[in-house]
C-alpha positions in Angstrom: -7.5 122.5 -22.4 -6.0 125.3 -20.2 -2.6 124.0 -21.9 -3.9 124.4 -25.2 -5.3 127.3 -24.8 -1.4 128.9 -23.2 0.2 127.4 -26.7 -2.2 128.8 -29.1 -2.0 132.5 -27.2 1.7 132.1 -27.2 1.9 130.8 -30.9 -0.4 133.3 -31.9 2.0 136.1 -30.3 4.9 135.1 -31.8 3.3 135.0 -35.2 2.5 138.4 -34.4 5.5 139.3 -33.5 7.3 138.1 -36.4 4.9 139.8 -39.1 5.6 143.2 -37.3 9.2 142.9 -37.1 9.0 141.1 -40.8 12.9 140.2 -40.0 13.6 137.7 -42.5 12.9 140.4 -45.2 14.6 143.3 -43.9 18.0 141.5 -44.2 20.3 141.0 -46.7 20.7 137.5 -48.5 23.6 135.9 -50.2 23.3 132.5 -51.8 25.9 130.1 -51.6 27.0 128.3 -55.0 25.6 124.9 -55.7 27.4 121.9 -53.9 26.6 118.1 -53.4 27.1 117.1 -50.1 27.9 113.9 -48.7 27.9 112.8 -44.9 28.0 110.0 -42.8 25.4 109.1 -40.2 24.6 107.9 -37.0 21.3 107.3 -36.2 18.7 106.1 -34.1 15.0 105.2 -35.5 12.4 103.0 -34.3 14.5 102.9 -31.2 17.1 100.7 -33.5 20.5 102.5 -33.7 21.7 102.4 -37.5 24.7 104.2 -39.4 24.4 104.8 -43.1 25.0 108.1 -45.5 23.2 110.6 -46.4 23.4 113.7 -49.6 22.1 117.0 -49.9 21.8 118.4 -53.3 21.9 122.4 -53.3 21.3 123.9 -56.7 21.1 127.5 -57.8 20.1 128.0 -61.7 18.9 131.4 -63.6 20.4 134.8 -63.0 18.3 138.1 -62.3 15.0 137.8 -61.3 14.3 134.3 -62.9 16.6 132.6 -60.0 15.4 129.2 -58.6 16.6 126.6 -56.5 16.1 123.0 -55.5 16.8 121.2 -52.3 17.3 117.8 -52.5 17.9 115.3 -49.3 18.4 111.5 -49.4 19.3 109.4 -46.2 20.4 106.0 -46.1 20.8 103.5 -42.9 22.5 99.7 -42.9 19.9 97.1 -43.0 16.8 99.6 -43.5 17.5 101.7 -46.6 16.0 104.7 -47.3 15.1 106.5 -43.5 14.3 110.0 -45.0 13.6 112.2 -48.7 13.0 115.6 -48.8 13.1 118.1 -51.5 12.2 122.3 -51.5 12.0 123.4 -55.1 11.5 127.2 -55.5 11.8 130.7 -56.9 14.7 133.6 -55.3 12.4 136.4 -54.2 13.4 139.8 -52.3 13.3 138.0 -49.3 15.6 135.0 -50.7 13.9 131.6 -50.9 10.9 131.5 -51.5 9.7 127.7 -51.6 6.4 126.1 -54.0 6.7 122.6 -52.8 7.8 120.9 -49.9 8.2 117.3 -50.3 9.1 114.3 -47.6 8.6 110.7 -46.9 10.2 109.4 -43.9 10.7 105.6 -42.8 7.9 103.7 -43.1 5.4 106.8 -43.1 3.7 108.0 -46.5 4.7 111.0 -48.5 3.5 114.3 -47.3 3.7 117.5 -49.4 3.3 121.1 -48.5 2.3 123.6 -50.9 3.3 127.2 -51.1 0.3 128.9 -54.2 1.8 132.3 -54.8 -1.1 133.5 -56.8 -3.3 133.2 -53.9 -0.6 133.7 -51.7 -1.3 130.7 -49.1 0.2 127.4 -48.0 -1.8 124.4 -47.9 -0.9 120.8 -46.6 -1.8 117.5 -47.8 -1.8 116.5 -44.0 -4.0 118.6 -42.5 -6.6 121.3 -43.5 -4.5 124.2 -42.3 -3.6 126.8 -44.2 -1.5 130.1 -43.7 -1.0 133.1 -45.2 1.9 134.2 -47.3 3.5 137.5 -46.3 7.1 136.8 -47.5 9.8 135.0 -45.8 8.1 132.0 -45.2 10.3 128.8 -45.4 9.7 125.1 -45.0 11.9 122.5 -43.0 14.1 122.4 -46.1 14.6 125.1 -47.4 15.1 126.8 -43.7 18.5 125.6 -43.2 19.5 127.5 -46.7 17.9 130.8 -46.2 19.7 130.8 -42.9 22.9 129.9 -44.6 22.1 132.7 -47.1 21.5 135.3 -44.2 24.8 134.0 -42.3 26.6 134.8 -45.4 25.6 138.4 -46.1 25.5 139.2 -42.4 28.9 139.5 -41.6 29.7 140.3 -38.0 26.2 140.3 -36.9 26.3 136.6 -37.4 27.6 136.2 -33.5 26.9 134.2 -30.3 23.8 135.2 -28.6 22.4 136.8 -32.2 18.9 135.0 -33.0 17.2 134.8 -36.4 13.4 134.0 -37.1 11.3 132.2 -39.8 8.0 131.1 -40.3 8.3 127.5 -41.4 5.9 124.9 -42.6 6.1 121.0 -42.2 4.2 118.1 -42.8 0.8 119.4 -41.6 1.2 123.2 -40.2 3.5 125.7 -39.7 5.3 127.1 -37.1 7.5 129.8 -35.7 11.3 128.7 -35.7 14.0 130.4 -33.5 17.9 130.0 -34.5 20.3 130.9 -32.2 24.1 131.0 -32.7 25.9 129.0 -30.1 29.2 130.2 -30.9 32.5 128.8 -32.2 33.6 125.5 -32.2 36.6 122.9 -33.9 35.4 120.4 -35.6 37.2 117.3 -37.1 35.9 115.7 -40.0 36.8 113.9 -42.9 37.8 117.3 -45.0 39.6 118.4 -42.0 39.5 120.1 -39.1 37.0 122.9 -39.2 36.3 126.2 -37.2 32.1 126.3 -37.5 29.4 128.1 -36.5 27.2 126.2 -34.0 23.7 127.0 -34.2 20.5 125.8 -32.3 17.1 125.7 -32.6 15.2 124.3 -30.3 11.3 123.6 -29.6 9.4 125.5 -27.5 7.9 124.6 -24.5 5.5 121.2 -24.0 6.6 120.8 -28.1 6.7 117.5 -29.7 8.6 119.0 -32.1 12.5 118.1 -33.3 15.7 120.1 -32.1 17.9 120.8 -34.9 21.6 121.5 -34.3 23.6 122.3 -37.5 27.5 123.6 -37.4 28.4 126.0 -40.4 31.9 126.3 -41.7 32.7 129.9 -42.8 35.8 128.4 -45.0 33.8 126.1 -46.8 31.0 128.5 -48.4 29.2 128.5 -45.0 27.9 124.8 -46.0 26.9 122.6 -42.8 29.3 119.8 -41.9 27.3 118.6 -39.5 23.5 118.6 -39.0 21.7 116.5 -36.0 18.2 116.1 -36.1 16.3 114.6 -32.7 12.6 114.1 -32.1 10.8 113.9 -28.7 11.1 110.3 -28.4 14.9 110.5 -28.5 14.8 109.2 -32.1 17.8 111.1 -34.2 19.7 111.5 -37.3 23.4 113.1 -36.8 25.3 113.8 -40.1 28.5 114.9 -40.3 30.5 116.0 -44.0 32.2 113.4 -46.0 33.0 115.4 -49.2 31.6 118.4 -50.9 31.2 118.8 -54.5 31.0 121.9 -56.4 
């Protein structure tokens, strides 16, 4: 209980923290054009290591203050088929995504969706009975790689090791502060070539069940990530790294 209690009061500041600061919206934004991404995988689910592909469908469409955009993931594994969807469909708002549905269904586990009501300005889950306010600047776990893509572009210089960048972000059932910190730069082979990137962490905090995310970000290549490595608690994980890239 005393455990319980630490989280919530440390939660609880940080949420604090982050409305008073509201740093997600006093940045600038810029959106990188739409792409279809392809990658090959290594993975481990189910304690069963798999390889397989995976795409990520990025679309901007409407110009002004009608923009939206749609997030689309689809992950594939030898013998098991589909391992992951996700999708983030939304509206481009002053503080640059702002999501209305969050979408995913992960292997064998039933869909979950996440809802972002703008007229009453609060997310809802179909997971849980939580529900959050909406202040602006609030992601989801799809749509969080993108806006931080979108502040890494327009950032220039301040986009450096050390730098860290916060989001509120909702998944399957609540939501939760998220910490990004650049690593710093790294080479990178792939199968497009051999790429300086951005290396960029965030990880869980303290007594969290909840996954690290690793993504590398190649400046040359729109600021796109060519490789992305997802790993849960149990040591489960999903490691993608860029096949092609169509524009």
């Amino acid at each position: 209980m005393q455990k319980m209690r630490t989280r919530l009061f440390f939660t609880a500041g940080i949420l604090l923290s982050l409305a008073a600061h509201a740093d997600n919206g006093s940045r600038a934004y810029n959106l990188p054009p739409s792409a279809d991404l392809q990658y090959a995988i290594k993975a481990k689910q189910s304690g069963m290591s798999v390889s397989g592909e995976a795409t990520v469908k990025w679309q901007v469409t409407g110009a002004g203050g009608n923009q939206k955009y749609s997030v689309v993931t689809e992950t594939r594994a030898m013998l098991v088929g589909k391992i992951l969807d996700a999708s983030s469909i939304g509206s481009i708002d002053g503080y640059g995504l702002a999501p209305e549905k969050f979408a995913e269904k992960r292997f064998r586990k039933a869909e979950t969706v996440t809802s972002f009501d703008r007229a009453v300005k609060q997310i809802s889950f179909t997971e849980s009975t939580e529900k959050y306010p909406i202040k602006g600047g609030e992601q989801d776990r799809t749509s969080a790689v993108w806006q931080l893509i979108a502040l890494a572009r327009a950032a220039g210089d301040k986009f450096k090791a050390g730098s860290e960048w916060k989001f509120l972000v909702a998944g399957r059932r609540d939501a939760d502060p998220w910490f990004f910190k650049v690593s710093g730069q790294e080479q990178l082979r792939t199968a497009v070539g051999e790429l300086t990137v951005v290396h960029v962490v965030k990880a869980p905090p303290p007594d969290s069940k909840d996954q690290q995310l690793d993504l590398w970000l190649a400046p040359s290549l729109e600021w796109y990530p060519v490789r992305i490595r997802f790993e849960d608690a149990d040591g489960d994980y999903v490691d993608q790294l860029i096949s092609n890239i169509k524009k």
